[in-house]
C-alpha positions in Angstrom: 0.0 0.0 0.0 0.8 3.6 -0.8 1.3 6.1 2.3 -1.2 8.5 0.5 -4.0 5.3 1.1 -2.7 4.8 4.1 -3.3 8.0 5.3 -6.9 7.8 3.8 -7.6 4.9 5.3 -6.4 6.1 8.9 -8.2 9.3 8.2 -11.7 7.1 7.5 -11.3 5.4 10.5 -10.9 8.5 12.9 -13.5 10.2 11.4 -15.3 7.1 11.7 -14.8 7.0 15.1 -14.8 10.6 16.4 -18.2 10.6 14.5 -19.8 7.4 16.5 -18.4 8.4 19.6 -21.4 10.8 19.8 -24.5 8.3 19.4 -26.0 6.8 22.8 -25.2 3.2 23.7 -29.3 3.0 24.8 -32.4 5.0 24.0 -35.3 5.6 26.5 -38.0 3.6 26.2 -41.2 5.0 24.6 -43.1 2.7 26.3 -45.3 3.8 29.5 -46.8 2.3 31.9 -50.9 2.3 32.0 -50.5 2.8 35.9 -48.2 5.5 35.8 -50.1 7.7 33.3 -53.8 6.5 35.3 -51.8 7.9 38.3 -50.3 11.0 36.9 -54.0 12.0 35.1 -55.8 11.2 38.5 -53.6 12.3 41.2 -50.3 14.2 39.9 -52.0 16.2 37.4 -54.9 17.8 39.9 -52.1 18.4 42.4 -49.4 20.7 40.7 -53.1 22.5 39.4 -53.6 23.0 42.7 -49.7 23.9 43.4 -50.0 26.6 40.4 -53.3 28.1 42.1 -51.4 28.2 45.4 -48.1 29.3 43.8 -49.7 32.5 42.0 -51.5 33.3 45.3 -48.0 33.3 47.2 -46.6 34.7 44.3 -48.6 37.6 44.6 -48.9 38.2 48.0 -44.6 38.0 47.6 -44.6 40.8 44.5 -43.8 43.7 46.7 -41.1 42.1 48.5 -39.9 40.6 45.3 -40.2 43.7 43.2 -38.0 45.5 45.8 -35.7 42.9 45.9 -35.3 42.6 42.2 -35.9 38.5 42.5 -39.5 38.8 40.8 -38.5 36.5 37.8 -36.9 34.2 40.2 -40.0 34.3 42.2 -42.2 33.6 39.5 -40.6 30.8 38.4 -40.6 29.6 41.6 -44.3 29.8 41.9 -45.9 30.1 39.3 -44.0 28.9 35.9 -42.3 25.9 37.5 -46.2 24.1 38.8 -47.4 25.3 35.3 -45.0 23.4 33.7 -45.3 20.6 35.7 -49.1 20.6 34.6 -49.0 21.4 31.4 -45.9 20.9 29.6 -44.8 17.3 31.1 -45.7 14.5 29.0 -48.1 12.3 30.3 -46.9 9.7 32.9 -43.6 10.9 32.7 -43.7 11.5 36.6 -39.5 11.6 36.5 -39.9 15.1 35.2 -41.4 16.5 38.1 -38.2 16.7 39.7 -36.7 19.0 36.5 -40.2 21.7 37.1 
């Protein structure tokens, strides 16, 4: 063999491999479980609801303090944005995601 194919053919392979280094060994499983989304729609959902009600009622009661602090973004992510997302955003059953909101 040439050194010019040689260096092609080692150039191959570390592209090759740089470029595979980036896929994931596993994907998630699309798969959920009947319980866990019965659960979520039944009991998880109607909670953070209630946690976003509760939230923007703290939330504004807290708006003074906050708006003097300068923290009212942080405040309302706290509160308000964070429960919201919980409730609406999350895919259904994915209860693991409640730890992210």
């Amino acid at each position: 063999m040439t050194v010019c194919m040689k260096r092609h053919i080692m150039m191959t392979v570390c592209v090759l491999v740089f470029s595979l280094a980036g896929i994931n060994s596993s994907s998630a499983s699309t798969h959920t479980d009947p319980a866990l989304i019965a659960a979520d729609v039944i009991v998880v959902r109607p909670a953070c609801l209630v946690a976003t009600i509760i939230g923007s009622v703290f939330f504004v009661v807290a708006l003074p303090v906050a708006a003097t602090s300068g923290s009212i973004q942080r405040a309302a992510d706290a509160l308000v944005v964070g429960p919201a997302n919980a409730t609406f955003k999350r895919p259904l059953g994915d209860i693991d995601a409640l730890v992210d909101f």
